[in-house]
LOFI-349469 format. One record per residue (C-alpha): residue number from 1; chain; x, z, y. Coordinates in steps of 0.001 Angstrom, whole numbers, always signed. Example, Ala and Ser with C-alpha at 12.3 -4.5 7.8 and 13.67 -1.06 7.14 Angstrom:
2
SITE rose paza    east      up   north
SITE    1    A  +12300   +7800   -4500
SITE    2    A  +13670   +7140   -1060
END
This chain:
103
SITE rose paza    east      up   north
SITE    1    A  -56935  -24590  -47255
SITE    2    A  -53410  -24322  -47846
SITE    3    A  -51715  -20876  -48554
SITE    4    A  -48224  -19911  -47663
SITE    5    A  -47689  -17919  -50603
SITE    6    A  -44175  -16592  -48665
SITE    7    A  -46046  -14095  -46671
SITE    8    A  -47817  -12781  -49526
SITE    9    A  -44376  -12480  -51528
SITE   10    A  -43646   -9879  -48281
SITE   11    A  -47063   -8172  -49090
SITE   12    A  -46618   -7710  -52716
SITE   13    A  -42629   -7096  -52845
SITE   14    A  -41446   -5463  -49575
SITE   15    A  -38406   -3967  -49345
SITE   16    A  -38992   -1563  -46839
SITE   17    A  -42236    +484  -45612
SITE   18    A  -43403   +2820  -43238
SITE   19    A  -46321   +5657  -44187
SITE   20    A  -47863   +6241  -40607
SITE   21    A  -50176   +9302  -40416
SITE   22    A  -50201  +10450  -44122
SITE   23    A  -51458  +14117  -43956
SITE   24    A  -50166  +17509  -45863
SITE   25    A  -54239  +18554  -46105
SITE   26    A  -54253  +14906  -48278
SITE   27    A  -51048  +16299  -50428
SITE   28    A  -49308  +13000  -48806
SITE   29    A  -51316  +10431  -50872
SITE   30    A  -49171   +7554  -49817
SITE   31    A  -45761   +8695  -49692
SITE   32    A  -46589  +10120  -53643
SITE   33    A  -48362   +6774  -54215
SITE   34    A  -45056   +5174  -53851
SITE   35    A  -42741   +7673  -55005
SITE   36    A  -41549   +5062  -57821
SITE   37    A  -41019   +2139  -54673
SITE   38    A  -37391   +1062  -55401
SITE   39    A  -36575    -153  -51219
SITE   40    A  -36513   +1612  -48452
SITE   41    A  -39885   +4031  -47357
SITE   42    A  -39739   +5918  -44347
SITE   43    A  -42551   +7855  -42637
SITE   44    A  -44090   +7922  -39259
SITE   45    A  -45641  +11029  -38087
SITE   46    A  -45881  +13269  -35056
SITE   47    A  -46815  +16312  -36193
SITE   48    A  -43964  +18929  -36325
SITE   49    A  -45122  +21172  -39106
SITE   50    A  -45809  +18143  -41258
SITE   51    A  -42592  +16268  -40776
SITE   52    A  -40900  +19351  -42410
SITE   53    A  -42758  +19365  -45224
SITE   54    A  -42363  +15406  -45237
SITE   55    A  -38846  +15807  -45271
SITE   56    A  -38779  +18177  -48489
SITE   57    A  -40449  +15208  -50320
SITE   58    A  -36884  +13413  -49265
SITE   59    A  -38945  +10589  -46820
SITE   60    A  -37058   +9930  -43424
SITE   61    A  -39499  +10895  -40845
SITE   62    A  -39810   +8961  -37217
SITE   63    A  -42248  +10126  -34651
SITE   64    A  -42381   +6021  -33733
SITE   65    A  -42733   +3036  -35896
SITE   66    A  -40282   +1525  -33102
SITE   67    A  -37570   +4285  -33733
SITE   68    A  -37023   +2744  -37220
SITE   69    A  -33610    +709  -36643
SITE   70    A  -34173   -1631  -40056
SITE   71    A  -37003   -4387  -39845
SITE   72    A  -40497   -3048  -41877
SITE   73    A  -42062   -5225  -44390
SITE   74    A  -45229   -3279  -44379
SITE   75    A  -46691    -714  -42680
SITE   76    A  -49458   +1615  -44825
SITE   77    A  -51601   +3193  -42007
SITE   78    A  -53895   +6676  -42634
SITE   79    A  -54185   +7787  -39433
SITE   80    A  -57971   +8808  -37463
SITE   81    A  -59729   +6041  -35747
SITE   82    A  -58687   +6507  -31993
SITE   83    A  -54486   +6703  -33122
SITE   84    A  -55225   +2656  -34625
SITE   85    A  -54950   +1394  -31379
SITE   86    A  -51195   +2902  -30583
SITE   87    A  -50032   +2114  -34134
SITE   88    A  -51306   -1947  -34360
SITE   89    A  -49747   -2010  -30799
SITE   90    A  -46564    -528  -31943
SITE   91    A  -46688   -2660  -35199
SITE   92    A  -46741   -5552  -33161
SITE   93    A  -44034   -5070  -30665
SITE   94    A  -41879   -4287  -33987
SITE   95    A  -43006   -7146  -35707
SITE   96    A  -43658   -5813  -38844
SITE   97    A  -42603   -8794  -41502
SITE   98    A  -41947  -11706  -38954
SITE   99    A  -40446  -13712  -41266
SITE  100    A  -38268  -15219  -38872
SITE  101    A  -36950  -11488  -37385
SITE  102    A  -37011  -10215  -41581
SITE  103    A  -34313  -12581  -42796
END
């Protein structure tokens, strides 16, 4: 089987992500996770009193993974079971790292 390492590159070394769903009662695991990530990290959340307490952590907030102007490399998702369905659809009418929309 042959592997194009490219899209892992993407995977491994994206230069811009989106948190979608990380939670205050979870003391935003992700967006801390990746307070050292050098590119661009935005969040995605709905939630009013979150995305003020989101902003404090100096993370742009969007209330839609299609608001976000730039194109996303990678998407880190922590959101309840029935939301999945909205955020893959969104993710895929952004195309999230389409290589070809990316570059």
């Amino acid at each position: 089987m042959k592997v194009d390492f490219t899209k892992l590159r993407r995977a491994f070394n994206p230069q811009c992500i989106a948190v979608g769903g990380d939670k205050l009662d979870h003391n935003f695991l992700w967006l801390h996770t990746l307070s050292t990530f050098r590119g661009k990290l935005y969040s995605v959340q709905i939630d009013p009193k979150v995305i003020e307490k989101i902003k404090t952590l100096g993370v742009e907030n969007y209330t839609s993974l299609l608001d976000i102007l730039e194109p996303i490399e990678l998407v880190v998702v922590a959101v309840p079971g029935v939301v999945a369905p909205k955020i893959l659809e969104d993710y895929l009418q952004k195309r999230v790292a389409d290589q070809e929309e990316n570059q």
